[in-house]
Each structure stands twice: as structure tokens, then as C-alpha cells.
N, C-alpha and C positions, 0 to 999 in steps of 0.2 A: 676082709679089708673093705674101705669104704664103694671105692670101685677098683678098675682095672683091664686093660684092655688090650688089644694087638695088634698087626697088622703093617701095613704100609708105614712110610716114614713120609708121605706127600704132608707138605706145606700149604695148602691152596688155602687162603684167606686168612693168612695169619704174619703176623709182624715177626721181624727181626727180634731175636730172646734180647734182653738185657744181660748184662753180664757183671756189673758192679751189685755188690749189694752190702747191707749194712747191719749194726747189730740193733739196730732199735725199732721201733716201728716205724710205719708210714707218716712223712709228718700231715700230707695231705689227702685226703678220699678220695680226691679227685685224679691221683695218680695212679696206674698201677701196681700193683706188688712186684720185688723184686724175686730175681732168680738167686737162688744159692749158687754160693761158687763152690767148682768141687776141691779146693782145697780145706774148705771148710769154714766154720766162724770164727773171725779174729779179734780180740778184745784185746786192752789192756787192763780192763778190771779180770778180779782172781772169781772163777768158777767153782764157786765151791758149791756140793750136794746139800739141797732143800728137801725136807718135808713136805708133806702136804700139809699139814696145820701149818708152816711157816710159808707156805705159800699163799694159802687162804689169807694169813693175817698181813699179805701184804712187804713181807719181809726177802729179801735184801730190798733196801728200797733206791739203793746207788745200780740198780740192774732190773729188767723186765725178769717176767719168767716164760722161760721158754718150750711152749708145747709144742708135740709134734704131732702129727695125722696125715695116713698114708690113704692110696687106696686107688680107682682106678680111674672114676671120674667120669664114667662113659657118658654120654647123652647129658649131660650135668642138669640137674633138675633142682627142687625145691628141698628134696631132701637132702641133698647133699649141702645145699647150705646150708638149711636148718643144726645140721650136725658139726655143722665147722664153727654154728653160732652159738654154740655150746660149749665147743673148745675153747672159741675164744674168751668166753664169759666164765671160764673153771675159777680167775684169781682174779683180784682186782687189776694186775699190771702185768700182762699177758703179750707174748710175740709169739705167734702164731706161723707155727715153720709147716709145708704140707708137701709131702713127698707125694709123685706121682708116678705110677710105673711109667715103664716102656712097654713099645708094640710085642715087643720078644720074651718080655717076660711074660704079659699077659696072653701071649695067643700060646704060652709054650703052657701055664699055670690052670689058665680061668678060660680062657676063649677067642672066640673072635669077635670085636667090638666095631662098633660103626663110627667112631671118630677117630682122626689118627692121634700118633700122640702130642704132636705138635698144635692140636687145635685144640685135647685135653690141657697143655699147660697154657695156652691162651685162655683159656676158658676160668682157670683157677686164679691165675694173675689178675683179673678181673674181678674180683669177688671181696666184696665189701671188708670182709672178714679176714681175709689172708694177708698176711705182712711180708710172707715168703716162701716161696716153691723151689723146691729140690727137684731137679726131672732123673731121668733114669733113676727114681728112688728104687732103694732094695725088694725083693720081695720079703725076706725076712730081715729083722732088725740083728745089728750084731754090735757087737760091745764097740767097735772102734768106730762103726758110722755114729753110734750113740754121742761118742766124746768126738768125734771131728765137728759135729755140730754143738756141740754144745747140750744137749737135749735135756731138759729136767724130767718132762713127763711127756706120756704116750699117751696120747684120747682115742676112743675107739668105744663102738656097743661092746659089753660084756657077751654076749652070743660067740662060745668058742669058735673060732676062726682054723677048720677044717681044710687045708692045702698043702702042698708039697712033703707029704711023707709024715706029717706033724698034725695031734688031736687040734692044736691048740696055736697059731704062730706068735700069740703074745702070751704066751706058756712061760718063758723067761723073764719078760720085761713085769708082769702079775708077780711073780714071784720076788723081783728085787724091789715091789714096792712101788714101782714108777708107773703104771697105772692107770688112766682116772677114766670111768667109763661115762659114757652117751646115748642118749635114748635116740632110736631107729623112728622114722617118721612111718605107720602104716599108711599103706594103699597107695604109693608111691615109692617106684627101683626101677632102675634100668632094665632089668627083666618085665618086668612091666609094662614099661612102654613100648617093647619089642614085641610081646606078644600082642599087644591092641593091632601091632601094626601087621606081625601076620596072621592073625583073626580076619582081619579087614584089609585083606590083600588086595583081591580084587579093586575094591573101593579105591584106595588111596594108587594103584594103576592108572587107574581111569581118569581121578584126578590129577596123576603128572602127566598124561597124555593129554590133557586138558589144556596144561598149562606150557605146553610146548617139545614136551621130552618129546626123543624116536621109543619105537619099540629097541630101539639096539640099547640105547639108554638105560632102557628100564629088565634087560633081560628077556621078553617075549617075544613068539613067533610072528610073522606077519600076519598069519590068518585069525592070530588071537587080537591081535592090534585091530585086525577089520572091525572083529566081533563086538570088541570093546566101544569102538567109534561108532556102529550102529547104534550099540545099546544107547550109547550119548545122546546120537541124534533122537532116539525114541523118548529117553527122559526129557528130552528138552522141548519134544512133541507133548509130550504130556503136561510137563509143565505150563506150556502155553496155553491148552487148553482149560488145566486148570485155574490161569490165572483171567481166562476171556470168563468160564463161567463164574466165579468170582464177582467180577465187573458187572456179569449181565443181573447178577443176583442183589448185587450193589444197586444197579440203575432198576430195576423192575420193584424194590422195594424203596428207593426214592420215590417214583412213579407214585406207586400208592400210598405215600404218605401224603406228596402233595394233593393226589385227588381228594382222601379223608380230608384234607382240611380247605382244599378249594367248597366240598360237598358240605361242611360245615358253614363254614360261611355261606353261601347259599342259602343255606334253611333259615340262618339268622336271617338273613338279608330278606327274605320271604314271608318270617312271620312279622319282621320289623312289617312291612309292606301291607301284608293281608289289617295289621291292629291298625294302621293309619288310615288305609280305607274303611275299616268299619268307621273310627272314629268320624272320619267327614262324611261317608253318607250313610250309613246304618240310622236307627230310631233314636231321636235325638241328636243326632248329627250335626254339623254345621251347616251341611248342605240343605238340610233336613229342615233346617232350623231358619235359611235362606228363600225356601220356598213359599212356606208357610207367611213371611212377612211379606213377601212377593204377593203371592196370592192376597193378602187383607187388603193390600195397598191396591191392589185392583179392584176388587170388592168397591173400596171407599169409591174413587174416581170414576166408576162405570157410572151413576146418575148425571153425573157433571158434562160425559161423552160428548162432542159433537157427532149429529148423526150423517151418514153415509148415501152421500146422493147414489139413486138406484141408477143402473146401467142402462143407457137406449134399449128399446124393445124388453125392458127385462118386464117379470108379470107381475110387477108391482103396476102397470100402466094395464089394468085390467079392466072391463065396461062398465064395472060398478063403480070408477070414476066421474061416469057420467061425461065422457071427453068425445067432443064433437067428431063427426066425421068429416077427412078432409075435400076439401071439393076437387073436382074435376079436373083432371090434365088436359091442357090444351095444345100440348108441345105437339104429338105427332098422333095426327089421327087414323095412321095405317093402323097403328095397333090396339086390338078390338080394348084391350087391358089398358089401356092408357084413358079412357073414356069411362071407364067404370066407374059406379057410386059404390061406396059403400052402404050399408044399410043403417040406421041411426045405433049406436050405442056400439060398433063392429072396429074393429079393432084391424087398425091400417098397418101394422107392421106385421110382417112373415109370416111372423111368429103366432100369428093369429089360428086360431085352431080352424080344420078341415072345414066344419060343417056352416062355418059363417063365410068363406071362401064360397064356399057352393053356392048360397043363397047370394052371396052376391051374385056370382056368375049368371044366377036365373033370372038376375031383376034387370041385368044387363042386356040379355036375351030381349 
């Protein structure tokens, strides 16, 4: 069977069943699928037995055709609708009936399942594909559930169906023709997902303790609960760490990108610099080229000069002037120096050299 499942009867998260239901499809998507009543389906058109080629071809066309698909539903995943959207797509004009065990059949048949069954037929009633859900569906199919519902055909994978005392439980329904098989989606089943989950026990622990569960919650001791909440805090050490060196790796190679290109510019900016000062004063230059007319233009103008009256005492006022000597102070005759001649051609300022000072001094004597 498709699925199947057991256990409790808790309700927690799920709606009040519907209890009306009808022989035709859904007229809207938007609504949920109805529940089967258990007295069965009521029509006023006559049920009479179809073929499969008269089904394919679309025939009765005053009535849908009505298949049926059982199973357990647990964890309801991708495959199980891939497989109901196959059922539903066997005929052109197709109602779509899907029985789903109970907790009692499947914990006594198949096992023990993690949804109860209450949240399995919420689960189905929702499903794009379904028009109609039977709940406490049969484990095996029997001639009078067949006709209280009305059933034309049975969908299911070909893969004998191995339970309750039986090779085969669509042993019967094969044989009378009624039928039509579905391909099994791989790499996806509820056993499947059960085993990821306790493969990776621990993991998915840690993460409901994460997320607020007790250890009472989740089954574990206290001291396993510490253990676990260390490790947390260490992962989350770690991770931190991981994400500061990250950052520093991030920021220390910014760093050096901007330096490469701060350093790039630079050299531009330096050789631009070094070619403009050659250009103005290197050979040929401007500056070069400044000087040079500078210079001519002094050249010319130097004959033209006015010349440069020489400084008092300077030795341009030399004896081969021929410049008189000055006469006698009369101002104070205490001082033997103030009375002195100089000698003809002797040179009255300071500045006058040693040996003409002497001679005067001697003629003063």
C-alpha cells in the first residue's frame, strides 16, 4: 500500500472532518476534498461495469470514472502525490476516491507511524489531486466496500503487496481486471525519511533544543541535554571565530588592494612629475631656454651701465690719485694726533696702510 500508519487518535492541528460529500468532483481547487460517507456513494445514475479501453476512451460520459487508492500516507511527501497524480490522470474524466488507514490497522499490519490518523486524512483532503477520502479505509479491499463505493478501478505500483497473511493484497482486485498500476517515485518513502532522521539523531536533538524543546520533550537525560547545550555553545564559539577570521581576511585583503592601487598611482603621479621637471629645466628646457636670453640681454645692456660710485675710504682713493693731503686740525691741541701732517701723496683715511701711518708719526715727532 501507498502508506499506512498507527498509533494515537490525537487531533492536534487539524480541522473538524467534513461529513457531506458528493459524486462528482471538486468544483473548486481552492476547496478541500471531501470525506466519504460511510454509507457509501449515492447516485441516481445506473453504475454499470467499465473496461479499461472504455475508460480510456472517455466513456460513460453522463458519469466520471471512479478510481480508487489506498495506503498509509505517513509523513506525506512528494511521492505520494506524484502517485495520486497518476491516478488521477489514468482516464480523461476521473474522481479520484483515496482510502486511508487507521492508527489500529497500521500499528497492528505495518507499524508505528509518526502522524496520527487524523493529521494523515488532513493531509490528503488537501492534496490538489484528491476529490475524496475514505478514512478508516480497509486494510484489504472486499467485494462490498468495492460496490458500496462505487469503485471502477484500483491504482497502485505493480510491486506485490506482501501483508497480512497474503503474497499479494491486490491478488483479487488483478485478477478481476480492475487494476491499473503506478510507477513508485525513487529516492523518496517514508522509511526514508525516518532513517535520515535517525542517522542524524543527535543533530536534529540539538537542533530542537535549540529551538526551545525540554530534554522531557525530546526523550533525553539531563546530563545528555548539558552535553548537548555545551557542544552548542562550542559550535557557536567556533562559528564566531570562524566568521571574525572571515572579516579579518576580508578587511586585510581590502587593505592591500587599496595600497596596490594607492602605490600605483604614486609612480604615475611621480613619473608624470620627474618628465615635467626635466621638460622645464633639463637641456633645452624652458627654464634652460630662460636663462640663456636672460643672460644675452645682460651681455647687450652691460656697455650702456651706469657706473658705481666707489664707497668712502674704499681703495679706489689710492696715492696714485695724486689727491692732496688734508691740512691740519686745529680743533684740540691736547691731542699729539690731531696736529699731525700727513706726508704728500699719504692717504688720510684708516684705511691707509701701516707704513705711511709710521712716517707720518716720525715727521710729527
Amino acid at each position: 500500500m501507498v502508506g499506512r500508519r498507527r498509533g494515537s487518535r490525537a487531533t492536534r492541528g487539524s480541522q473538524k472532518p467534513q461529513q457531506q460529500s458528493t459524486g462528482g468532483p471538486r468544483k473548486r481547487l481552492r476547496e478541500p476534498a471531501l470525506f466519504a460517507k460511510e454509507a457509501g456513494y449515492e447516485s441516481e445514475v445506473p453504475h454499470e461495469k467499465l473496461t479499461i479501453a472504455q475508460a480510456k476512451r472517455g466513456t460513460p460520459a453522463i458519469r466520471p470514472v471512479r478510481v480508487y487508492a489506498d495506503g498509509i500516507f505517513d509523513l506525506f511527501h512528494s511521492g505520494h502525490a506524484r502517485a495520486l497524480m497518476q491516478a488521477k490522470n489514468l482516464f480523461p474524466n476521473t474522481h479520484l476516491i483515496v482510502g486511508v488507514c487507521s492508527d489500529e490497522l497500521t500499528h497492528r499490519y505495518k507499524g508505528y507511524t509518526v502522524m496520527t490518523e487524523s493529521e494523515r486524512y488532513e493531509a490528503l483532503i488537501h492534496c490538489r489531486y484528491v476529490d475524496e477520502v475514505v478514512r478508516d479505509a480497509p486494510w484489504t479491499l472486499s467485494p462490498d466496500f468495492l460496490k458500496i463505493h462505487k469503485i471502477d478501478f484500483v491504482a497502485h505500483d505493480d510491486i506485490p503487496y506482501t501483508s497480512a497473511g497474503s503474497e499479494d493484497v491486490y491478488k483479487h482486485i488483478k485478477e478481476a481486471g480492475m487494476f491499473v498500476a503506478t510507477q513508485r517515485t525513487d529516492g523518496i518513502s517514508t522509511s526514508d525519511l525516518i532513517t535520515r532522521i535517525v542517522r542524524d539523531y543527535d543533530l536534529y536533538v540539538r537542533r530542537n533544543l535549540q529551538r526551545g524543546y525540554t530534554a522531557s520533550d525530546l526523550n533525553v537525560s539531563f546530563i545528555r541535554e548539558k552535553k548537548i547545550r555545551l557542544q552548542n555553545q562550542v559550535d557557536r564559539m567556533k562559528e564566531t571565530v570562524k566568521t571574525v577570521e572571515e572579516k579579518s581576511k576580508h578587511f586585510v585583503h581590502s587593505v592591500e588592494e587599496k595600497s596596490q592601487d594607492l602605490i600605483h598611482k604614486w609612480e604615475e603621479k611621480s613619473r608624470e612629475f620627474i618628465s615635467n621637471f626635466l621638460e622645464s629645466f633639463g637641456p633645452g628646457g624652458a627654464w634652460h631656454v630662460i636663462q640663456e636670453k636672460s643672460g644675452r640681454m645682460l651681455q647687450a645692456l652691460s656697455p650702456y651701465a651706469s657706473p658705481v660710485a666707489s664707497p668712502r675710504g674704499s681703495p679706489s682713493s689710492s696715492p696714485t690719485r695724486g689727491r692732496s693731503p688734508s691740512p691740519p686740525s686745529s680743533q684740540s691741541p691736547r691731542s699729539p694726533r690731531s696736529s699731525a701732517t700727513y706726508p704728500k701723496g699719504a692717504s688720510a683715511h684708516p684705511s691707509t696702510s701701516l707704513s705711511s701711518m709710521s712716517e707720518g708719526d716720525d715727521d710729527e715727532k
